[in-house]
C-alpha positions, 0 to 999 in steps of 0.5 A: 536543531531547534527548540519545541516549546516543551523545551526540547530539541527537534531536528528540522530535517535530515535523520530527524524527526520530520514532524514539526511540534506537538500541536493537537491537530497535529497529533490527530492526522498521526493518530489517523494515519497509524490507524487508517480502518476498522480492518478485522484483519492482524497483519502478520508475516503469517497472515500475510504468508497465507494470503499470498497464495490466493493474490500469486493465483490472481496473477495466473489468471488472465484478466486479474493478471493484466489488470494487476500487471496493467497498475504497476505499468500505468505507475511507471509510466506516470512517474516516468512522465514527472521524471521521476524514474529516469536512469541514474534513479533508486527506487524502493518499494515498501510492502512490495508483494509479488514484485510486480511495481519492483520489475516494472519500475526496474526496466527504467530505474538504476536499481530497484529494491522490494521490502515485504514481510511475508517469506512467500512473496519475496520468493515469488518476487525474486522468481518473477524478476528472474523470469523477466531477465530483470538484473538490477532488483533486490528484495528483503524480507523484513517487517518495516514496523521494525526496521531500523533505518539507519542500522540497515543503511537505508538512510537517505539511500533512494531517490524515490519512495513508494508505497501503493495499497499496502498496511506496510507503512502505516505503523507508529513511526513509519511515515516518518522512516519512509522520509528518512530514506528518500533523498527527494520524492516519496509516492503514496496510493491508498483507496479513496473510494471502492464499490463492489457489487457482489459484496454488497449482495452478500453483506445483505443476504448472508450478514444481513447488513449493508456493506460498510466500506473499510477503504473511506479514504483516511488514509489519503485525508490523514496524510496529505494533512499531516505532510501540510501541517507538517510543512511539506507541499504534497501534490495530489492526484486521482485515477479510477479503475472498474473490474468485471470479473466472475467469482467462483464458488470455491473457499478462496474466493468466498474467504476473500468475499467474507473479508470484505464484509468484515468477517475472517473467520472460516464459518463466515467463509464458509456460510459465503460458499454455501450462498455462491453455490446455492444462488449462483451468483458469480457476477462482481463489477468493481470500481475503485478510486485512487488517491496518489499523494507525492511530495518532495522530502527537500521542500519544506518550510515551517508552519 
């Protein structure tokens, strides 16, 4: 243990806390991180629950599916370069959704474990790892905002940490949970940069405004801020992806498209499906940037 300069004890590593001190820029890059959008959006096991239907039917589309199963295989195979998920390795996936990292990273780990709060797609992670004949998974079901890691075992019980895309982990106090389970690596994806074609004609034509993108790469810029500051030596790194897909004019799609514009409720769904269906369009080119940020919860110094 150390002595802040308040005078109070803080614990330099181990299930401590693992921020140093309380120095102001310190406290922004927190405040950022915990609250990384401007989102509409309520994440809730309930919200979620209803979301899971539409991402579930995604898979069973032949190229939404391979584009999303083709994100958890290039991970693995990124993380399997930087010997990372080797053999002896345990592996947990925090906001896990439908699986998909879960079984791609267990064909090579030791033992993998899926953590999400929404019931609905724990069961379809369970069923999709079966499918796959894929033995050494486990998922819990739990909101990470209220996990307690020790109480649970999960202290310092994973080799490697990973998060990808998810508001899971972005709670007060998360990050600092997602340190104290991993003995050595923990793993971040965020979005650092999206266009979307289609959703900009519809933030025009329907909302009458240009679209504000929710993803401006915070989240990325807080954490790799707030892991320097906080000592840590974060190693960053970048890859794009651009989708051509066809948007249909039914209530999932239009509801997925109003969201996207900053709208949840069901008239503005409803006023997207009257636009798609009156104007035909269907067309939707999107591109997106990834900012991966991983760091080494063993190296650490003061600063």
């Amino acid at each position: 243990m150390r002595m802040a300069p308040d005078g109070t004890k803080r614990d330099a590593g181990g299930a401590g806390s693992r921020f140093y001190g309380d120095g102001a820029d310190l406290q922004y890059f927190k405040g950022l991180w915990e609250k990384r959008s401007e989102s509409p959006v309520q994440h809730s096991p309930e919200v979620w629950d209803s979301r899971a239907g539409e991402w579930i039917g995604r898979l069973g589309d032949r190229g939404s599916g391979a584009h999303m199963r083709g994100r958890a295989s290039s991970a693995a195979a990124f993380l399997r370069s930087r010997g990372l998920l080797g053999g002896n390795d345990t592996v947990i996936d925090v906001g896990c959704g439908p699986g998909l990292f879960v079984a791609e990273f267990a064909h090579t780990a030791k033992h993998v474990t899926g953590l999400d709060f929404s019931a609905r797609f724990i069961d379809y992670a369970r069923k999709y790892a079966e499918v796959l004949g894929v033995k050494n998974v486990d998922f819990r079901q739990c909101d990470f905002n209220e996990l307690d890691v020790g109480e649970a075992g999960l202290a310092g019980a994973y080799d490697l940490v990973f998060t990808s895309i998810t508001p899971a982990a972005s709670g007060k106090g998360c990050l600092d949970k997602l340190m104290r389970m991993s003995r050595k690596w923990c793993y971040n994806a965020s979005f650092v940069h999206a266009e979307d074609d289609l959703a900009e004609r519809v933030s025009r034509d329907v909302f009458g405004h240009e679209l504000v993108s929710r993803w401006d790469g915070r989240g990325f810029y807080a954490l790799l801020n707030l892991l320097w500051l906080s000592g840590y030596y974060p190693e960053t790194s970048y890859y794009d992806e651009t989708r051509d897909e066809t948007a249909a004019p039914v209530p999932s799609d239009a509801a997925g498209l109003a969201s996207r514009c900053g709208y949840e409720d069901s008239g503005s769904a409803l006023r997207v499906l009257r636009y798609l269906d009156a104007t035909g369009e269907t067309r939707r080119r999107s591109r997106f940037r990834y900012g991966v940020i991983m760091w080494d919860v063993t190296r650490r110094d003061k600063r």
